[in-house]
N, CA, C and O atoms as a GROMACS GRO file, in nm:
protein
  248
    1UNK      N    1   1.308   0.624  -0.360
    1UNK     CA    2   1.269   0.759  -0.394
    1UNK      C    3   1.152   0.794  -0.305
    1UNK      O    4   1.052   0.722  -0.311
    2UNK      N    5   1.152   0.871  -0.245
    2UNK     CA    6   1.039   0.939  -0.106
    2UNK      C    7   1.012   1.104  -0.149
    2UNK      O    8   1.081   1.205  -0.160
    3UNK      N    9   0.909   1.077  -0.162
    3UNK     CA   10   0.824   1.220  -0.118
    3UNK      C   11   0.756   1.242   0.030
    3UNK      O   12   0.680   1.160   0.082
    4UNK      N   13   0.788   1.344   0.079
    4UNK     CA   14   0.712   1.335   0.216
    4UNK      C   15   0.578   1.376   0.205
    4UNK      O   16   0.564   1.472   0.129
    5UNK      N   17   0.487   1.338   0.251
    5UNK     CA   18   0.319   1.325   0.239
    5UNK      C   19   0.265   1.352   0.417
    5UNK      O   20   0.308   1.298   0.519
    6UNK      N   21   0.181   1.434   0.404
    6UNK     CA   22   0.177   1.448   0.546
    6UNK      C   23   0.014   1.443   0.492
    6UNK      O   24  -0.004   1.466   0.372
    7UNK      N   25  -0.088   1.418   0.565
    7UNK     CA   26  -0.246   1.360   0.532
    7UNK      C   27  -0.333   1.376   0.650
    7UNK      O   28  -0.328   1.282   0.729
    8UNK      N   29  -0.410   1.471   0.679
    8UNK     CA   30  -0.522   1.422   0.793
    8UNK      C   31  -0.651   1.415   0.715
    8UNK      O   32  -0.713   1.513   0.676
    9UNK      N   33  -0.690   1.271   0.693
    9UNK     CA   34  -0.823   1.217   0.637
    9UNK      C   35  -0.922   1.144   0.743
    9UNK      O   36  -0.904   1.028   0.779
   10UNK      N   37  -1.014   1.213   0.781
   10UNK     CA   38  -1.117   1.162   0.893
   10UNK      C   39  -1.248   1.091   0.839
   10UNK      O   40  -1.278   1.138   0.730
   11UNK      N   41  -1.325   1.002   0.877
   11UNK     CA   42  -1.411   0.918   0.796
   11UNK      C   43  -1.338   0.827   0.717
   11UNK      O   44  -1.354   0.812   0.596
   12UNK      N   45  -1.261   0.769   0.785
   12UNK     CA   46  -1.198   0.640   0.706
   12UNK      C   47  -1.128   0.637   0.596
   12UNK      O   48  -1.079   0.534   0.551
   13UNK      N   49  -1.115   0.797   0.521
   13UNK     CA   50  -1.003   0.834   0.454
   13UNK      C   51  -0.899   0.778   0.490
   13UNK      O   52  -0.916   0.671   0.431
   14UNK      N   53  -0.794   0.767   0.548
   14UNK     CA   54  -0.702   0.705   0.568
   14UNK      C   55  -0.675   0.551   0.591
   14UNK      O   56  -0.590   0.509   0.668
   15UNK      N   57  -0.777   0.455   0.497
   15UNK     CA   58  -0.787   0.354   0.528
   15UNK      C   59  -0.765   0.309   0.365
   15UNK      O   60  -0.761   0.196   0.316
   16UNK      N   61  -0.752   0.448   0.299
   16UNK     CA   62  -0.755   0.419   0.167
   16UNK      C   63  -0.643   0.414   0.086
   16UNK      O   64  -0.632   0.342  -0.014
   17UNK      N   65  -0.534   0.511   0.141
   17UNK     CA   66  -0.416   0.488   0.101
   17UNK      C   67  -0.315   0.383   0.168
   17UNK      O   68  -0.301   0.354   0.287
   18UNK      N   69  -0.252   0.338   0.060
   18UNK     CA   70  -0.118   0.216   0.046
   18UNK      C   71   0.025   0.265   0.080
   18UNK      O   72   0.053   0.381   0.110
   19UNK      N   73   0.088   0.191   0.073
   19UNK     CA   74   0.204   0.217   0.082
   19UNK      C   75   0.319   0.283  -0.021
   19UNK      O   76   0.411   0.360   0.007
   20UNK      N   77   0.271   0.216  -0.178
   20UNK     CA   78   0.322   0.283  -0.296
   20UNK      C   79   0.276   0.386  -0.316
   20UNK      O   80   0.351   0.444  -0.394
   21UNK      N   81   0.166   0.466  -0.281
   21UNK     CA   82   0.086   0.566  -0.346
   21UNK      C   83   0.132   0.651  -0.426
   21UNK      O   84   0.251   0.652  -0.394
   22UNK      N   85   0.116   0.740  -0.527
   22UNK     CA   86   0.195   0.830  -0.558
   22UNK      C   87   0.113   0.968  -0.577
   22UNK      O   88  -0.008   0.952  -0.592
   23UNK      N   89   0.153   1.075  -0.577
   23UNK     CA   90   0.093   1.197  -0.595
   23UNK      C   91  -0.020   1.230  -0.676
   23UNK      O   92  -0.116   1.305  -0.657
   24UNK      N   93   0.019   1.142  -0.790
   24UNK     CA   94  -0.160   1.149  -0.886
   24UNK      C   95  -0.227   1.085  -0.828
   24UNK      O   96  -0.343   1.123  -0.814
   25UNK      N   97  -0.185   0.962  -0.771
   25UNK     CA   98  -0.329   0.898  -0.721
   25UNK      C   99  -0.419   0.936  -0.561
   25UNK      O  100  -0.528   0.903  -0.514
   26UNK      N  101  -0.302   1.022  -0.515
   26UNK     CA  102  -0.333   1.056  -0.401
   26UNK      C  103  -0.433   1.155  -0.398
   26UNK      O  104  -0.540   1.133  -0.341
   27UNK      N  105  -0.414   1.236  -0.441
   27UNK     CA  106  -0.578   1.379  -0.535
   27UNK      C  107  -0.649   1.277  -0.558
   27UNK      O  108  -0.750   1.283  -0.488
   28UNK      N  109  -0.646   1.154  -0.642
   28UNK     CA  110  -0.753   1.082  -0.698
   28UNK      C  111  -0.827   0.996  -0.576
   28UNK      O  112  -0.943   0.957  -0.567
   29UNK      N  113  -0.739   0.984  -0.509
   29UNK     CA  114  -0.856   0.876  -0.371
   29UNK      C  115  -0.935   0.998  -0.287
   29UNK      O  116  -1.051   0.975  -0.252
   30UNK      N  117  -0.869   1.140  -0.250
   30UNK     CA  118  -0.947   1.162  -0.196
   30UNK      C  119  -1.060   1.279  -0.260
   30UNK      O  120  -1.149   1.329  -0.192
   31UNK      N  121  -1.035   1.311  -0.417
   31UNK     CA  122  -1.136   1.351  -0.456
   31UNK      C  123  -1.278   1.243  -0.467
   31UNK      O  124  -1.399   1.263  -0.460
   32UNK      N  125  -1.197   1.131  -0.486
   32UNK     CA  126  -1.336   1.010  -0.505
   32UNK      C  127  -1.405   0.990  -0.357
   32UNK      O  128  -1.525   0.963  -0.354
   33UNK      N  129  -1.350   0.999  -0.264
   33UNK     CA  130  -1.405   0.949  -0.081
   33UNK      C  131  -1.475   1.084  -0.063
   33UNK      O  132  -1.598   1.078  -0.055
   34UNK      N  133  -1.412   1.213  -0.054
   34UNK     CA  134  -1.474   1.308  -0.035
   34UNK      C  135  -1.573   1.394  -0.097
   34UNK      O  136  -1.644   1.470  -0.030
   35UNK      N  137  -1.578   1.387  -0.211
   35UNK     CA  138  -1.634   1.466  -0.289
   35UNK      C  139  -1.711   1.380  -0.395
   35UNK      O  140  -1.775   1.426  -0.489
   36UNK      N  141  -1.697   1.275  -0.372
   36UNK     CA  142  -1.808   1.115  -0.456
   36UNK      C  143  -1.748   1.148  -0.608
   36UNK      O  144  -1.832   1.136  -0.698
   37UNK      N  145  -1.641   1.181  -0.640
   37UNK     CA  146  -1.624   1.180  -0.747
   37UNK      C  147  -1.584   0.982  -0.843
   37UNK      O  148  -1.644   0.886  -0.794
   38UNK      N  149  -1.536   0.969  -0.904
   38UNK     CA  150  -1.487   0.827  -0.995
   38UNK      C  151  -1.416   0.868  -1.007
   38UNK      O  152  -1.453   0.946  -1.095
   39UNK      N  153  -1.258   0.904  -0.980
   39UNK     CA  154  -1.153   0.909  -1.093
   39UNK      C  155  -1.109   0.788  -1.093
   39UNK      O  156  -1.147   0.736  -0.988
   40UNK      N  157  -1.030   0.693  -1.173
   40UNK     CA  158  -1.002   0.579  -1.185
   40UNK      C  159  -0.798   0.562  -1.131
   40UNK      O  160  -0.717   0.632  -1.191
   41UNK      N  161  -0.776   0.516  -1.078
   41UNK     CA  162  -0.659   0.534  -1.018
   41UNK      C  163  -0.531   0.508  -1.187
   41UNK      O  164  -0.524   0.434  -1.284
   42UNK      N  165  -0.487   0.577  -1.152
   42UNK     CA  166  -0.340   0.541  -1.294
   42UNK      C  167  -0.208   0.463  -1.167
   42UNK      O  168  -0.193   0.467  -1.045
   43UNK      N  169  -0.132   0.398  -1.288
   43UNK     CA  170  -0.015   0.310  -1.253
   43UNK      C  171   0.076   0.445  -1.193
   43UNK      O  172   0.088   0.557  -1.243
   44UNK      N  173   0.146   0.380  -1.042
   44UNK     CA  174   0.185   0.478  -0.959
   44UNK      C  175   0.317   0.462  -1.020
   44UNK      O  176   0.415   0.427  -0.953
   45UNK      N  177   0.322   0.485  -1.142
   45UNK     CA  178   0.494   0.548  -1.176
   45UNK      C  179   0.561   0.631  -1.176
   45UNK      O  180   0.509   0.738  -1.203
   46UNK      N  181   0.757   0.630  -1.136
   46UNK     CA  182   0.778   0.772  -1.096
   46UNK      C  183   0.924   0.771  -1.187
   46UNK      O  184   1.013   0.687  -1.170
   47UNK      N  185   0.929   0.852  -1.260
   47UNK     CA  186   1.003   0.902  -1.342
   47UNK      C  187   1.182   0.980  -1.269
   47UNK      O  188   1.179   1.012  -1.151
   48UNK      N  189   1.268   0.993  -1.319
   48UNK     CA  190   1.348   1.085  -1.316
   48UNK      C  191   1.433   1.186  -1.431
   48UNK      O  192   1.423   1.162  -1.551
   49UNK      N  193   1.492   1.270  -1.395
   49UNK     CA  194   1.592   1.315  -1.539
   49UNK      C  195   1.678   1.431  -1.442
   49UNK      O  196   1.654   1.470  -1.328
   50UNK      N  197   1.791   1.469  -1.543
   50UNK     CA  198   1.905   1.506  -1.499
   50UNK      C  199   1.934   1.635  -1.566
   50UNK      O  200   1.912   1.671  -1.682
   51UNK      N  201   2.014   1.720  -1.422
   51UNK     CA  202   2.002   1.820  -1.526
   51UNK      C  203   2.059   1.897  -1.658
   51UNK      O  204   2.029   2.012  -1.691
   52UNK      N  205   2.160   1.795  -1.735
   52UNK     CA  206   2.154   1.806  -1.862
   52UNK      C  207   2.094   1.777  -1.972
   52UNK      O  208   2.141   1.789  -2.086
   53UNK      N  209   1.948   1.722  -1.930
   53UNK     CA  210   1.828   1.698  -2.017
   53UNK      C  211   1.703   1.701  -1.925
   53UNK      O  212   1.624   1.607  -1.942
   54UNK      N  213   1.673   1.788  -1.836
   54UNK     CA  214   1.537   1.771  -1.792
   54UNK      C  215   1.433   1.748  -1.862
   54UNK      O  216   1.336   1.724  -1.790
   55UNK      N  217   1.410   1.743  -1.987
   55UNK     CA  218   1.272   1.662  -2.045
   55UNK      C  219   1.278   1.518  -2.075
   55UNK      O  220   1.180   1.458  -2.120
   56UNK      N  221   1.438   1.438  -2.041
   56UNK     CA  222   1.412   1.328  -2.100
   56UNK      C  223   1.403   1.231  -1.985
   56UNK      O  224   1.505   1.210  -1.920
   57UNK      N  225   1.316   1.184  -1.962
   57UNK     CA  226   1.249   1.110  -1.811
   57UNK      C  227   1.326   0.918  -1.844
   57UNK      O  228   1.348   0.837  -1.934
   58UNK      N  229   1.337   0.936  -1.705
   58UNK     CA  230   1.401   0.781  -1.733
   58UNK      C  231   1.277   0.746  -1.577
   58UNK      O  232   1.246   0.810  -1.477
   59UNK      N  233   1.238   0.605  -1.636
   59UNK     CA  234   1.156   0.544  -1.514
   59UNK      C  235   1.238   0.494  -1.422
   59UNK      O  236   1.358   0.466  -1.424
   60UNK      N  237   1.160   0.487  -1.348
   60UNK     CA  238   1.232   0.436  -1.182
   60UNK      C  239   1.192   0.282  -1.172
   60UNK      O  240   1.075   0.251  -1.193
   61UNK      N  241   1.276   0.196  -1.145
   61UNK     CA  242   1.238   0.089  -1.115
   61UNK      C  243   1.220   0.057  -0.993
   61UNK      O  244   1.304   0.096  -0.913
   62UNK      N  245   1.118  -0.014  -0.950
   62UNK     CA  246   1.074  -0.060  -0.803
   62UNK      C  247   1.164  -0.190  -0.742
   62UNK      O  248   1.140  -0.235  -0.630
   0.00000   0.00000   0.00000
């Protein structure tokens, strides 16, 4: 499952993201590098669902 992520982080920003990353945590590294914030990173899990039940999320296994 791929999301495309396109990133220009200067000052070693880009030394911070991994390979799993996922979209929440990605706001979260660079609000914390840039802006000195703490957010604490959450488990990069990614969900799906179909569209005869879009609220009922099935996890993705790695």
């Amino acid at each position: 499952m791929g999301i495309l992520n396109a990133y220009y982080l200067p000052k070693g920003g880009d030394k911070l993201l991994y390979p799993t990353i996922s979209l929440v945590n990605t706001f979260r590294v660079v609000f914390n590098h840039y802006f000195g914030q703490n957010y604490q990173l959450l488990n990069d899990d990614s969900f799906l669902s179909n569209m005869n039940q879009p609220y009922m999320f099935v996890p993705v296994k790695k």
